[in-house]
MARZA-550735 format. One record per residue (C-alpha): residue number from 0; residue in three letters; chain; x, y, z. Coordinates in steps of 0.05 Angstrom, whole numbers. Each point is the difference from the previous one (the first is absolute). Layout:
N
@seq:NUM, type:ALA, mol:A, x:X, y:Y, z:Z
...
//
This chain:
108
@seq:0, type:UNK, mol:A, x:-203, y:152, z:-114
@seq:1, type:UNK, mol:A, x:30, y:59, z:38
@seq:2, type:UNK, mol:A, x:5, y:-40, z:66
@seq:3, type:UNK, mol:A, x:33, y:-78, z:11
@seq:4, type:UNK, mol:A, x:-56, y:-57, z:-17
@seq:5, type:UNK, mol:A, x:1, y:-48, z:59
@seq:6, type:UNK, mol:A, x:5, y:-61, z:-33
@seq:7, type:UNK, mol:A, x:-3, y:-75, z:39
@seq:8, type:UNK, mol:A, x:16, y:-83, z:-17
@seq:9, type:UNK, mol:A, x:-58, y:6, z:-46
@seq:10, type:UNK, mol:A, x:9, y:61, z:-50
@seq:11, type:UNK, mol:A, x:72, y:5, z:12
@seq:12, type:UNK, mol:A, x:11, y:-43, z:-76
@seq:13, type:UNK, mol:A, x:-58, y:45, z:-32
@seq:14, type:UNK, mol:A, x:20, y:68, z:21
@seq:15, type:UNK, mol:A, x:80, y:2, z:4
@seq:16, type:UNK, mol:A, x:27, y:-55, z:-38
@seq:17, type:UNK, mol:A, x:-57, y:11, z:-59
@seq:18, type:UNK, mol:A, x:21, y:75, z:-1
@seq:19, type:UNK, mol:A, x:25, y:28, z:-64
@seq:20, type:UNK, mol:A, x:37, y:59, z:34
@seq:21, type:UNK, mol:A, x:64, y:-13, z:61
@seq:22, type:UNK, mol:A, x:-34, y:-16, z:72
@seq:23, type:UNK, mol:A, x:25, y:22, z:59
@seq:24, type:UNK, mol:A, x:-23, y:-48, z:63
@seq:25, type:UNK, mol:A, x:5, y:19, z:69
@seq:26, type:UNK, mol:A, x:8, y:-58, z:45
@seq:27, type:UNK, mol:A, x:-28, y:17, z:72
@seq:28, type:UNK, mol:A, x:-43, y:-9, z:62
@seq:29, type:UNK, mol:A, x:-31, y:49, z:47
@seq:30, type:UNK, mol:A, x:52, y:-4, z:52
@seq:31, type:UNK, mol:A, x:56, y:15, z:-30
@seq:32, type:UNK, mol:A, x:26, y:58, z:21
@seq:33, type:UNK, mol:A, x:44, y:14, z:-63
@seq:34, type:UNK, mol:A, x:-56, y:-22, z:-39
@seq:35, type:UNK, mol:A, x:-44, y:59, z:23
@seq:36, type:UNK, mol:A, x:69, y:44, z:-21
@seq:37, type:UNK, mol:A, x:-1, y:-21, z:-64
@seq:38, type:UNK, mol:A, x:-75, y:-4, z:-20
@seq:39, type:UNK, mol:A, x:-2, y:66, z:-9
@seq:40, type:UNK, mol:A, x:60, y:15, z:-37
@seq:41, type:UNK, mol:A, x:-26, y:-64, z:-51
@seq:42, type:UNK, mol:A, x:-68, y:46, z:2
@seq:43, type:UNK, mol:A, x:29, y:61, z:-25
@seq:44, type:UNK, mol:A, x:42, y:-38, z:-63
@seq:45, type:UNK, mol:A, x:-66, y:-39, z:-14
@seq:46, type:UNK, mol:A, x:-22, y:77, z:-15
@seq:47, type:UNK, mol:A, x:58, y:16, z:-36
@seq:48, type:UNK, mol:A, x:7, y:-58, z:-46
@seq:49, type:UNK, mol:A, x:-76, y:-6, z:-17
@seq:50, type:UNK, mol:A, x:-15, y:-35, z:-71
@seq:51, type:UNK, mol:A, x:76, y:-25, z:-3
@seq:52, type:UNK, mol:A, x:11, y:-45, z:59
@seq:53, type:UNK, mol:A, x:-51, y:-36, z:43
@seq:54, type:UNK, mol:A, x:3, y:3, z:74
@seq:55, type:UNK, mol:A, x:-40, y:-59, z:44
@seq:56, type:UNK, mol:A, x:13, y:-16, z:79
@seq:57, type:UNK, mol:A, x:-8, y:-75, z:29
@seq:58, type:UNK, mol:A, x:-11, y:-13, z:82
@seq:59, type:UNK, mol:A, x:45, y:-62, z:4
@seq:60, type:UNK, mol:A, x:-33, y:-21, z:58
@seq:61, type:UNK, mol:A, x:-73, y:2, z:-44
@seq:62, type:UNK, mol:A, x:38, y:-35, z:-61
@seq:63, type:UNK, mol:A, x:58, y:-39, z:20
@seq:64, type:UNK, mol:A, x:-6, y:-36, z:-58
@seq:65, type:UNK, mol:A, x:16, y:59, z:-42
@seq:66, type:UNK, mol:A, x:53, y:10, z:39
@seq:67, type:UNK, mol:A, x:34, y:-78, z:14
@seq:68, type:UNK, mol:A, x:3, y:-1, z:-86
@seq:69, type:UNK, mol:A, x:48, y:57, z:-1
@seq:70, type:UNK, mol:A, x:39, y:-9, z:64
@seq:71, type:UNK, mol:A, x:-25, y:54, z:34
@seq:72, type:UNK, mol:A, x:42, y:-8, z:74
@seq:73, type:UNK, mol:A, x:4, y:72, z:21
@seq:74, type:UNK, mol:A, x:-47, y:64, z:-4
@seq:75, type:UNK, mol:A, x:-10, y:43, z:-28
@seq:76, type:UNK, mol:A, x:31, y:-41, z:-67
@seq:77, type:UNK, mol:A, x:-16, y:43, z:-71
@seq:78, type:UNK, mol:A, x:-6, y:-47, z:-71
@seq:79, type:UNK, mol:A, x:3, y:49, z:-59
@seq:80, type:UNK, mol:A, x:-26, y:-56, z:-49
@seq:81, type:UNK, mol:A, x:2, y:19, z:-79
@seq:82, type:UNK, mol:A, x:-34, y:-50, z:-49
@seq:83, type:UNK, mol:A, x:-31, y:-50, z:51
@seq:84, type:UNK, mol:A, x:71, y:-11, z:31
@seq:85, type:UNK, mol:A, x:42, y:31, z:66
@seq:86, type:UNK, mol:A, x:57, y:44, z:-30
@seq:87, type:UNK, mol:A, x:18, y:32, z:73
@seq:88, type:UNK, mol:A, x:-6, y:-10, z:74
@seq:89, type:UNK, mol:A, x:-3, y:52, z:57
@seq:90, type:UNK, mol:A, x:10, y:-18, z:63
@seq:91, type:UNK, mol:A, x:-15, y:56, z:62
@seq:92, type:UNK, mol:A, x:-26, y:67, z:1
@seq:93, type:UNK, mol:A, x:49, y:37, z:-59
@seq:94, type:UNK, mol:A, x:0, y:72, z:-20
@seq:95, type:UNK, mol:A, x:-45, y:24, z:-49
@seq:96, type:UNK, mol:A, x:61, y:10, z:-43
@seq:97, type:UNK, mol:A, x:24, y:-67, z:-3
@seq:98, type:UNK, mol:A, x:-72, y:-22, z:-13
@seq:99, type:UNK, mol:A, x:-3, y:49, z:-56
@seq:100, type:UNK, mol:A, x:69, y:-32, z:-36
@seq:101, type:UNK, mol:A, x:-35, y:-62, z:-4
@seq:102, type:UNK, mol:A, x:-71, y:20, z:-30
@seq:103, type:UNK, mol:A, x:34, y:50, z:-55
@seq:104, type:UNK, mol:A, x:54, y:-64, z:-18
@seq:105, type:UNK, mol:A, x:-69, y:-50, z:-6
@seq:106, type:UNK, mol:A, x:-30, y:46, z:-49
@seq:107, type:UNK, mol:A, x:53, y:-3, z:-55
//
């Protein structure tokens, strides 16, 4: 899973909170311009971190119910979640390194 899953309302449960490895979620919708910076800086770690940390995107405007149960109000909005739960939130378009603090601390 070299690229982010695009998960919706429906497999949301299954494929990030059922995960046995950190997940990173990328809250966004297609016309968000700092979405569309970001995607493919999330892209690029989903590379990097393969078989440690699982990356999935949701369109909030596809799955707002996704995105009403975590209190998603701005995008782009990151959830690293680590055993089924939401450990950190991103809000904005953030540099890679930043992004990178926050993946290496969810996998100790």
């Amino acid at each position: 899973m070299s690229e982010p899953l695009n998960v919706d309302d429906t497999s949301f449960k299954d494929v990030v909170l059922g995960a046995e490895m950190p997940f990173l979620v990328d809250f966004w919708a297609p016309w968000c311009a700092p979405c569309r910076v970001i995607a493919p800086v999330v892209e690029q770690l989903a590379v990097e971190y393969e078989g440690r940390i699982g990356f999935a995107k949701v369109n909030v405007d596809e799955n707002a119910r996704v995105a009403t149960e975590y209190g998603i109000r701005s995008i782009p909005t990151l959830l690293l979640f680590k055993d089924g739960k939401p450990m950190t939130q991103i809000v904005g378009a953030r540099p890679r390194a930043e992004l990178k603090k926050h993946l290496d601390a969810s996998l100790t």
